[in-house]
C-alpha positions in Angstrom: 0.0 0.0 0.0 1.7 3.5 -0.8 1.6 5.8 1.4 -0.2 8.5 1.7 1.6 12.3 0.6 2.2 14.2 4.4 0.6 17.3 5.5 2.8 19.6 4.9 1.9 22.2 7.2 2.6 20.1 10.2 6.2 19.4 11.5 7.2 16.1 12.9 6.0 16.5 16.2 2.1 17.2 14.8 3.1 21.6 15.2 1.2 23.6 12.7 4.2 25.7 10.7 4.6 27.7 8.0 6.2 25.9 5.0 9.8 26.8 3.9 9.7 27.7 -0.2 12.8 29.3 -0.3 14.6 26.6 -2.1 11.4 26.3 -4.5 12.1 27.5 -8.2 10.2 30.3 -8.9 7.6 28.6 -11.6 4.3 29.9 -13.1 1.1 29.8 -11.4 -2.2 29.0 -12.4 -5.4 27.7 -10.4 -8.9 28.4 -11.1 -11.6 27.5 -8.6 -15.1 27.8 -8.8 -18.7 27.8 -6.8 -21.9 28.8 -6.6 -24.9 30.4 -4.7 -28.9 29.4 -5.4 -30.8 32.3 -5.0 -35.0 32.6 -5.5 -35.5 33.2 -9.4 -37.3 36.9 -8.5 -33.4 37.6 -6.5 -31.9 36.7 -9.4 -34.1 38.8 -11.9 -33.6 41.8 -9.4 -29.7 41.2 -9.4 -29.7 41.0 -13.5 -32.0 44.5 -14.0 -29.9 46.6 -11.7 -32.9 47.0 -9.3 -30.7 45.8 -6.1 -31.0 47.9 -3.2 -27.4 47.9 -2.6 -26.6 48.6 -6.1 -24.2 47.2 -8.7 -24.1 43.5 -7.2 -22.3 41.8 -9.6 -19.8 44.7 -9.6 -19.3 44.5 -6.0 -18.9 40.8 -5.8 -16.5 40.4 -8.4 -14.6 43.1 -6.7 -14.6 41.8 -3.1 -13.6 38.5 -5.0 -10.3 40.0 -6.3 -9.5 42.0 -3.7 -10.0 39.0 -1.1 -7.3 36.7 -3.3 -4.8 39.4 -3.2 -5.4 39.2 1.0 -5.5 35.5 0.7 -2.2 35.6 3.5 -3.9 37.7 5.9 -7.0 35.4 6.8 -5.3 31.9 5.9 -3.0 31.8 8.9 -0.4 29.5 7.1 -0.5 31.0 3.5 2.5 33.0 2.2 1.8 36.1 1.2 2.0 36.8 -3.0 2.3 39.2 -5.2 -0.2 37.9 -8.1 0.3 38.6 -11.6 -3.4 37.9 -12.0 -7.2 37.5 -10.8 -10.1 37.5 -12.6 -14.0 36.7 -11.0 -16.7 35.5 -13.3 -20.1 35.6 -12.3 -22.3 33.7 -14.7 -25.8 33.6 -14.1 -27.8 30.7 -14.6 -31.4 29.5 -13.9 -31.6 30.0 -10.3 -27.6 30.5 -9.6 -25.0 32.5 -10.3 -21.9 30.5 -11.0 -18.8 32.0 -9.9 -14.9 30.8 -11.3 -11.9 32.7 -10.4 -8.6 31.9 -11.9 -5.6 33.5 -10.8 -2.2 33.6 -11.9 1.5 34.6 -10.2 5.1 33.7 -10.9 6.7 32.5 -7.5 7.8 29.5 -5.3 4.1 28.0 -4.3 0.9 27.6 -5.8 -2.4 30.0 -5.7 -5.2 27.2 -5.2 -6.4 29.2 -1.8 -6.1 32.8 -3.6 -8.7 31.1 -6.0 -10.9 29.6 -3.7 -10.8 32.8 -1.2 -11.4 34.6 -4.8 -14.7 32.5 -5.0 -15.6 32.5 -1.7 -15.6 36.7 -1.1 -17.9 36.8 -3.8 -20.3 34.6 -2.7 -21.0 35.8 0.3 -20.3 39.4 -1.1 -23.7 38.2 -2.8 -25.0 37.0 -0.2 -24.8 40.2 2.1 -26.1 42.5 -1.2 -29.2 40.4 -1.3 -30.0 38.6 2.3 -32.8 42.0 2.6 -35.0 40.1 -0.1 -33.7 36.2 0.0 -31.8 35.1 3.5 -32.5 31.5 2.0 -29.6 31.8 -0.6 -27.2 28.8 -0.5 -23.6 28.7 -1.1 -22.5 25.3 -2.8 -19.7 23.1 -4.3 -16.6 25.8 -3.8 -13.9 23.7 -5.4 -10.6 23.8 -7.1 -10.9 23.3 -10.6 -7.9 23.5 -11.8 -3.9 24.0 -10.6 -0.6 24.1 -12.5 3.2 24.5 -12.0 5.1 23.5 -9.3 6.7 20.5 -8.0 3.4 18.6 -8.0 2.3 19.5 -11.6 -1.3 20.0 -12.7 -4.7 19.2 -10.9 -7.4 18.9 -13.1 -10.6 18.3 -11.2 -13.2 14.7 -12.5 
């Protein structure tokens, strides 16, 4: 039976650390994660004809998303902090959802899965907090990394 890869965030006596990259190469980045929140159909018409309360709502989430993966270090206690060459939130409505991917790229020693997933996770509940005054029954669903490359592990592709 092989064994299984170790946690890397723990040291040998079980001690939550951050990770040493300095003798990582410096490689390009790439991970794009993605989610999505159910709302009430008449939420979603009111988000899609401007009528929100709160205003421009896919503005502000895709906003909140992108600013939240470039603080990615400060609310991810072990994260290191980067300096991304990239990050882009797309909000794609859909039925009774709106589908949200962010992909985001940097150039350094480790990878940018939890930029991407913070990226998607801001601006679901960015779109939550726009609209909870008309639907506090949204639902937040299925965040998930979609997609990672570079680095010593090589590329994730999500089934």
């Amino acid at each position: 039976m092989a064994s299984s890869p170790a946690l890397t965030h723990l040291d040998a006596a079980g001690h939550a650390h951050m990770v040493d990259v300095s003798a990582k190469a410096a490689t390009r980045r790439k991970a794009v994660a993605t989610g999505a929140i159910i709302m009430q159909p008449q939420t979603l018409e009111m988000i899609l004809s401007g009528a929100a309360p709160k205003g421009d709502v896919l503005a502000t989430a895709r906003i909140a998303g992108i600013m939240a993966a470039k603080k990615t270090a400060d609310i991810i206690p072990l994260c290191h902090p980067l300096s991304l060459s990239s990050v882009t939130v797309d909000l794609a409505p859909n039925d009774n959802r709106i589908e949200i991917t962010a992909t985001v790229t940097t150039t350094g020693a480790t990878g940018v899965e939890m930029e991407a997933l913070t990226a998607v996770s801001a601006a679901a509940l960015t779109l939550y907090d726009m609209c909870k005054a008309v639907d506090r029954g949204m639902q937040i669903e299925n965040i998930k990394l979609l997609h990672k490359s570079g680095g010593r592990s090589g590329d994730y592709n999500a089934a």
